[in-house]
C-alpha positions in Angstrom: 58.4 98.7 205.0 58.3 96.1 207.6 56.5 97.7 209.8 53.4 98.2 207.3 53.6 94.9 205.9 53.1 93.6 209.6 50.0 96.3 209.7 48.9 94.8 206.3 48.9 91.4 207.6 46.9 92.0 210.7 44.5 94.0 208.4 44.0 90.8 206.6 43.8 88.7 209.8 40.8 91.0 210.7 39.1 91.2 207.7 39.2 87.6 207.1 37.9 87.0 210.9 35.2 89.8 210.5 34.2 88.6 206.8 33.6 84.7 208.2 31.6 86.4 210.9 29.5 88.4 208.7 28.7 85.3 206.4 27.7 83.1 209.5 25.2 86.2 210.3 23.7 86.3 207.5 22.6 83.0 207.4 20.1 83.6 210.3 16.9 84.6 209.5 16.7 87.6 211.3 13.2 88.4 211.8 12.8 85.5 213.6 15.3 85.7 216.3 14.0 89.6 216.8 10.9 88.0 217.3 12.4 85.5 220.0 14.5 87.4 221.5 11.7 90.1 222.1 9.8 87.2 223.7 12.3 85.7 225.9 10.9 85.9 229.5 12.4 87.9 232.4 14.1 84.9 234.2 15.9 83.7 231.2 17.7 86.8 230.9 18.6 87.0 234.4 19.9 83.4 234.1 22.0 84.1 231.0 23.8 87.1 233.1 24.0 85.3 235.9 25.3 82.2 233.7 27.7 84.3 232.6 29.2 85.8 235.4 30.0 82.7 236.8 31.9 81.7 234.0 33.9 84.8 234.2 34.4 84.5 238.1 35.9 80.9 237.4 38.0 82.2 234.8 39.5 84.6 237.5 39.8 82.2 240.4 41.9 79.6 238.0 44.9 82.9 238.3 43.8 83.2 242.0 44.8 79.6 242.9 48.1 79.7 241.6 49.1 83.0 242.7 47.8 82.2 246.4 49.6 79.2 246.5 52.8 81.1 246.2 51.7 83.5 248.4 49.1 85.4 249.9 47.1 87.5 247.1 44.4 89.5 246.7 41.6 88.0 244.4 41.5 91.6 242.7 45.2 90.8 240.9 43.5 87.8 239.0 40.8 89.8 238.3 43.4 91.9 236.4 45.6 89.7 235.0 42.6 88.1 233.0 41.3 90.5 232.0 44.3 92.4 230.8 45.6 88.7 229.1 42.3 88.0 227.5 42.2 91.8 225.9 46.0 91.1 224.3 44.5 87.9 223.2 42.0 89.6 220.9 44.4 91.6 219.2 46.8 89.1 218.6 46.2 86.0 216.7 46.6 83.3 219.1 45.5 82.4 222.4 49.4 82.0 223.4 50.0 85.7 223.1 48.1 87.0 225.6 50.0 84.1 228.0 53.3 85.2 227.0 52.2 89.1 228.5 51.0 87.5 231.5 54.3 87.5 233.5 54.8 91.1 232.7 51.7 91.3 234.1 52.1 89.2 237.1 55.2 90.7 238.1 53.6 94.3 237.9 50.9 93.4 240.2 52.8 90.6 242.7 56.2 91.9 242.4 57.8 88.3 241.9 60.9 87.3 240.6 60.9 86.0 237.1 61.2 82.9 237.6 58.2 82.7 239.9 55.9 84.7 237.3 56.9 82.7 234.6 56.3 79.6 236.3 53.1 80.2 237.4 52.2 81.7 233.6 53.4 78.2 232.6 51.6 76.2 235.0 48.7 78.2 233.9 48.7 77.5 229.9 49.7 74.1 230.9 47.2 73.0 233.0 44.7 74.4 230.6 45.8 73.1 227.1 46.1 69.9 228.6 42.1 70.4 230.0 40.9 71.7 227.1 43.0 69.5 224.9 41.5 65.5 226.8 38.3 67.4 226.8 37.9 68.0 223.0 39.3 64.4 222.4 37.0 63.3 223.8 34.0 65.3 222.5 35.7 64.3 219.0 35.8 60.7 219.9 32.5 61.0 221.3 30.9 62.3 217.6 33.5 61.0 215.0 30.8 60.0 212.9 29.0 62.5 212.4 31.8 65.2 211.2 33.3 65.2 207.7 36.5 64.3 206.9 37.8 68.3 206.2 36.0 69.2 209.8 38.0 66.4 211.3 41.3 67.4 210.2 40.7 70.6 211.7 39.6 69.8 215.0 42.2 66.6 215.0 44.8 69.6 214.0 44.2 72.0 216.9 43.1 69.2 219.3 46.8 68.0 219.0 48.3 71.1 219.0 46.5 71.8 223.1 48.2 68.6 224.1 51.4 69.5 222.6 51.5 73.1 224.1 50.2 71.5 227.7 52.5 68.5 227.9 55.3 70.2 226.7 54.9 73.1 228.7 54.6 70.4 231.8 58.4 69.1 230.5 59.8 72.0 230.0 59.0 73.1 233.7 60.0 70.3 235.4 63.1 69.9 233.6 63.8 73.4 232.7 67.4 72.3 233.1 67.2 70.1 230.4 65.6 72.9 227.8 68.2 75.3 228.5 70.6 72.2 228.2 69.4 71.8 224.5 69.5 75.2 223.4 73.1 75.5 224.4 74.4 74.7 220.8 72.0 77.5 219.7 73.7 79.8 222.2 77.2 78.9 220.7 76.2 79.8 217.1 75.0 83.2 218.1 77.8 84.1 220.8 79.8 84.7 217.5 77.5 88.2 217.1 79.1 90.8 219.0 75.8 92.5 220.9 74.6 88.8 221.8 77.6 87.8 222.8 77.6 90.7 225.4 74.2 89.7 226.2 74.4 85.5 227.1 77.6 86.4 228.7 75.0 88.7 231.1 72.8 86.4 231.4 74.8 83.0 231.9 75.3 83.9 235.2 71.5 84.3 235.8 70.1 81.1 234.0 71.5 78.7 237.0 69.5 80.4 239.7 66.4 81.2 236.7 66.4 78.0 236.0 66.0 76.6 239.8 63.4 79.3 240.8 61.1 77.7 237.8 61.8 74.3 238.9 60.8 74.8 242.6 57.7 76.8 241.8 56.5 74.0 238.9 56.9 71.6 241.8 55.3 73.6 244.6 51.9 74.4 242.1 51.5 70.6 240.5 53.2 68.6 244.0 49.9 70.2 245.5 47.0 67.6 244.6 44.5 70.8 245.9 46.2 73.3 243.8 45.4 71.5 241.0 41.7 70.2 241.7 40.9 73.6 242.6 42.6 75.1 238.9 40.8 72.0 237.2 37.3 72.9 238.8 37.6 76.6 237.9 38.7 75.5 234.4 35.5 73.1 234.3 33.2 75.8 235.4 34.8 78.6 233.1 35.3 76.0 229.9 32.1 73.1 230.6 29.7 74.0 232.9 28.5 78.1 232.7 29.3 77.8 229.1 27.2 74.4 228.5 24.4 76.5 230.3 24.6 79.6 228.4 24.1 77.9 225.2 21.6 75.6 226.2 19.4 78.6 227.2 19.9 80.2 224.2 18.6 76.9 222.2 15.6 76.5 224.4 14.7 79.9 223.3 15.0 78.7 219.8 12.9 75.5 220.6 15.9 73.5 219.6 16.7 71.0 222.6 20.6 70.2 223.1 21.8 67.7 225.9 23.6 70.1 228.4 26.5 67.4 229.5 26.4 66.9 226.0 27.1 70.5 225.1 29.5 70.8 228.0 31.8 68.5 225.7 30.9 69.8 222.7 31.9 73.5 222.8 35.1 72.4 224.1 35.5 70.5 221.0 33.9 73.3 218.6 36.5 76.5 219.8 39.3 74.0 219.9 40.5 76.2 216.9 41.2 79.3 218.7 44.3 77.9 219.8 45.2 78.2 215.9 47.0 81.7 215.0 44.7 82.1 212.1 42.8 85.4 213.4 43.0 87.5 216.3 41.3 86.3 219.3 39.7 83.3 216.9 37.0 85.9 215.8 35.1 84.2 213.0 37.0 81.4 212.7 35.8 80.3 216.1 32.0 80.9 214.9 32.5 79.7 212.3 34.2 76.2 213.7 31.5 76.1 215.7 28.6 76.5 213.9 30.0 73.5 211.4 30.0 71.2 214.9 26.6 72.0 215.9 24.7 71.9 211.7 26.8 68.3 211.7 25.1 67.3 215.0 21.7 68.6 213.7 21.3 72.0 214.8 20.4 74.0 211.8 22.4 76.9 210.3 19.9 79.5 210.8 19.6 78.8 214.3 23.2 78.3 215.5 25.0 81.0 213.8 23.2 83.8 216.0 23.6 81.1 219.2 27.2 81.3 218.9 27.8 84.5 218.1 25.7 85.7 221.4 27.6 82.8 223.4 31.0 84.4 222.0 29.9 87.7 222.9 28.8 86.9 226.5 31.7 85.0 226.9 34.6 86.1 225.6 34.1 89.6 223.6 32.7 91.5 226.5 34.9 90.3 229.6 37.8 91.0 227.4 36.7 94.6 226.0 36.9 95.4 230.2 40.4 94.6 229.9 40.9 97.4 228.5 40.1 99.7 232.0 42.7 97.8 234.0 45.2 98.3 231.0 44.9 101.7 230.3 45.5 102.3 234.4 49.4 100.8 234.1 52.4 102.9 233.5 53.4 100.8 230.3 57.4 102.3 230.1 58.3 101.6 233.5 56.4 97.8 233.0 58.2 97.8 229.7 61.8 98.9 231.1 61.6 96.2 234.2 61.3 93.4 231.3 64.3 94.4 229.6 66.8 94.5 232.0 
């Protein structure tokens, strides 16, 4: 019974995401964009493709920095590790799941410990919920007055939420000592259950030399003032600049003329809400955040909805529908056995 009312609730999640989506479609006026999209010249395709690559290639190289300054690593294992991590993403409802697969992942492909894997996982969601977090502040700062007080709340909500995941992911890997320090009294309560019992007592005497390896590897990644300018500038290309680019193409096509640093703040701000566990992957509610950002600005309904759900589908549905080739190529037991013991 538990099982099914899980598969009930993702059901809902997906009709709910799929529903929003459908009603942000059909406010376009389709006709029209058939007829603009028919008429869209040559180059400007070739620039949106091209546009979109590069987003996806910064994507991969923000895994590629932190993995090769471990070790040696072949750019071909971030390739993977995205993609795989952004496929999990759109089946599960928040942006954090797909992260909490990735040292599975990373382990698989590098053959770290788990303390290194993990680290670098948590440098990774760090890093970037505190990018994406001072990045959407600032786009909301930047247009307070022109959203309404629900669309504020919103945003505010999920804005705060990014600097709460990246700052306290910063904390809790620098003094991962401390956070296994104040779960203790947790540990005490549930020693009292036979099986877990059994369990801490296995792994108490791991957590010492666990707790070290994160540590050292949280101080190796962020001690290294080029590690992290050269995560920042692939998160800035992957999050601001291709994506900025992208959209403002699609809007010239539409004869709707959008600042590009402008927009390179503003989407930032507008998928702030995927971070929120509301559907999987953000689908519809992401569009659908969106779109309310751009009709506040000025953009109208009928000409944004179809913008963001081609900018969605360039940049985040299609890279993540190839994650399923490099998935499908892993033996999942023995991946599955290694994290249990």
């Amino acid at each position: 019974m538990e099982i099914s009312r899980r598969q009930l609730g993702k059901a809902l999640q997906y009709g709910i995401g799929l529903a929003t989506l459908a009603w942000l479609l059909s406010s376009a006026d389709w006709d029209h964009v058939r007829q603009l999209l028919v008429g869209i010249e040559p180059p400007i395709v070739v620039l949106l493709v091209v546009v979109s690559i590069g987003e996806t290639v910064c994507r991969f190289s923000m895994w590629s920095v932190l993995c090769n300054a471990i070790e040696p690593t072949p750019f071909s294992t971030a390739i993977r590790t995205t993609l795989i991590t952004n496929y999990i993403n759109q089946l599960l409802p928040s942006r954090l799941s797909g992260r909490s697969a990735a040292p599975v992942v990373l382990r698989h492909f590098t053959g770290h410990d788990w303390s290194t894997v993990t680290s670098i996982t948590g440098v990774h969601t760090a890093l970037y919920a505190v990018c994406n977090g001072f990045v959407a502040l600032a786009g909301l700062i930047w247009f307070l007055d022109a959203f309404s007080p629900g669309l504020l709340i919103v945003l505010a909500g999920s804005i705060g939420l990014y600097l709460v995941v990246g700052v306290g992911s910063l904390l809790a890997g620098w003094r991962f000592d401390a956070l296994v320090a104040l779960c203790a009294p947790l540990s005490s309560v549930a020693s009292r259950i036979g099986p877990i019992d059994r369990l801490l007592n296995r792994l108490s005497t791991q957590v010492p030399a666990f707790s070290n390896g994160v540590t050292a590897t949280f101080t190796v990644l962020l001690g290294n003032p080029v590690v992290v300018a050269r995560y920042v500038g692939g998160w800035v290309g992957s999050r601001m600049v291709f994506p900025a680019l992208r959209v403002w193409l699609l809007l010239s096509v539409f004869g709707e003329p959008f600042s590009p640093i402008a927009l390179s703040v503003v989407l930032v701000t507008a998928y702030s809400v995927t971070l929120l566990p509301l559907t999987p992957g953000g689908i519809g509610v992401a569009e659908a955040s969106a779109t309310l950002v751009f009709v506040a600005l000025g953009v109208p309904q009928g000409v944004i909805a179809p913008v963001i759900v081609a900018d969605r589908f360039l940049g985040v549905y299609l890279p993540s529908l190839a994650g399923w080739i490099p998935l499908s190529r892993l033996n999942l037991s023995a991946i599955l056995n290694d994290a249990s013991q």
